[in-house]
C-alpha positions, 0 to 999 in steps of 0.5 A: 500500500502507497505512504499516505504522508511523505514530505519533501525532506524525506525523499532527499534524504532516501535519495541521500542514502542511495547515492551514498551507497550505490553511485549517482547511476543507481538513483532512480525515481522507481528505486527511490519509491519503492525504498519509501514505500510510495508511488513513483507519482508520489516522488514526482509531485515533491521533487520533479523528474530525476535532474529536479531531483539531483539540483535538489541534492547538489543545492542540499550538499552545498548548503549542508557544506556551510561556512568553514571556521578556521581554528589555530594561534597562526595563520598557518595553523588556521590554514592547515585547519582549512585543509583539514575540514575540507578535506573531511567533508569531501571524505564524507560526501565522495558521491554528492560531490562528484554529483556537483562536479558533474553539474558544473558547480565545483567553484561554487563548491569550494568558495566557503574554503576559499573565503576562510583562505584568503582570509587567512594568507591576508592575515599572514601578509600576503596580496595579489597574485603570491595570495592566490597562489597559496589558495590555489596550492591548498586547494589542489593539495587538498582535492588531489590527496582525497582523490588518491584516497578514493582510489587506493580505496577502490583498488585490489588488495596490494601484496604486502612488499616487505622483502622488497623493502628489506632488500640490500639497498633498497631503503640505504640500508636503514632498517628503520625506514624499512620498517616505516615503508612496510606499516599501512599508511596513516593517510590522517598523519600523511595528509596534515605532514604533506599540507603542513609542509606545503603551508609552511613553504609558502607563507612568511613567518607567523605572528600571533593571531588577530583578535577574535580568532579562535585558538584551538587547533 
């Protein structure tokens, strides 16, 4: 028997739940209805066809996405925590956000991380184009880390190689590196080493952190 009452947020969050678990290509209107015990009709009449149905997820995604706050004494600090959060969130919605990139609206996306950036390399002294630069570095780090993730995530399971890296030579022979290498990756500890550095690269040295701003990193 159809649902008598369904509600607009309902539908989307089915819908929701699909794409996080098949893909965007399994979202249908007669999947959706049957996982909400309703008529396609029923679907139809609170979201409209399919493309009304993925606008309305992207439009969801992008405002659940919010403002970024920046936390930490420096701007690095604060830069770093802009990396962390972003990086969070499209760990969170890998199959929402490749949704948005396909509708063309990835800048849009992202502007609440450039907003916190920008406000950021302003605070530790830098204009123009060396700015934009910063932002941009971030950014790229940022995406290009969580995509190498995601595939290392979908690929077969790799055979372990510690006796290739115990090799003679293979790691100068320096068996504690060795020992490092053959350890699964911590891509938490990866990440924030590797945007670190890259922040630390490119902004001028800290000062203390303006007034208002949190200090919590």
């Amino acid at each position: 028997m159809a649902r008598a009452a369904l509600s607009r947020d309902e539908v989307l969050d089915a819908a929701t739940a699909l794409v996080k678990q098949h893909g965007p290509q399994a979202l249908t209107m007669r999947k959706l209805a049957a996982e909400l015990g309703t008529a396609v009709t029923s679907i139809y009449w609170h979201v409209g066809n399919r493309e009304s149905l993925l606008d309305a997820l992207v439009e969801r995604t992008m405002a659940e996405l919010g403002e970024i706050r920046p936390r930490g004494r420096t701007p690095a600090a604060r830069v770093v925590s802009v990396a962390r959060t972003l990086r969070r969130r499209l760990r969170d919605h890998p199959h929402l956000i490749a949704m948005v990139h396909e509708r063309g609206l990835t800048e849009r996306m992202f502007l609440p991380a450039r907003r916190a950036l920008v406000r950021e390399v302003h605070a530790a002294g830098l204009r123009g184009a060396r700015a934009a630069d910063v932002v941009r570095a971030v950014q790229v780090q940022v995406v290009g880390f969580v995509l190498v993730e995601r595939n290392r995530e979908r690929a077969p399971v790799q055979r372990p190689a510690d006796e290739g890296l115990s090799a003679p030579g293979t790691a100068d022979d320096d068996p504690a590196l060795a020992r490092a290498l053959a350890r699964p990756i911590d891509p938490e500890r990866l990440f924030l080493t590797s945007v670190r550095a890259l922040v630390d690269s490119l902004l001028p040295g800290d000062g203390p952190a303006p007034p208002g701003r949190p200090t919590v990193n």
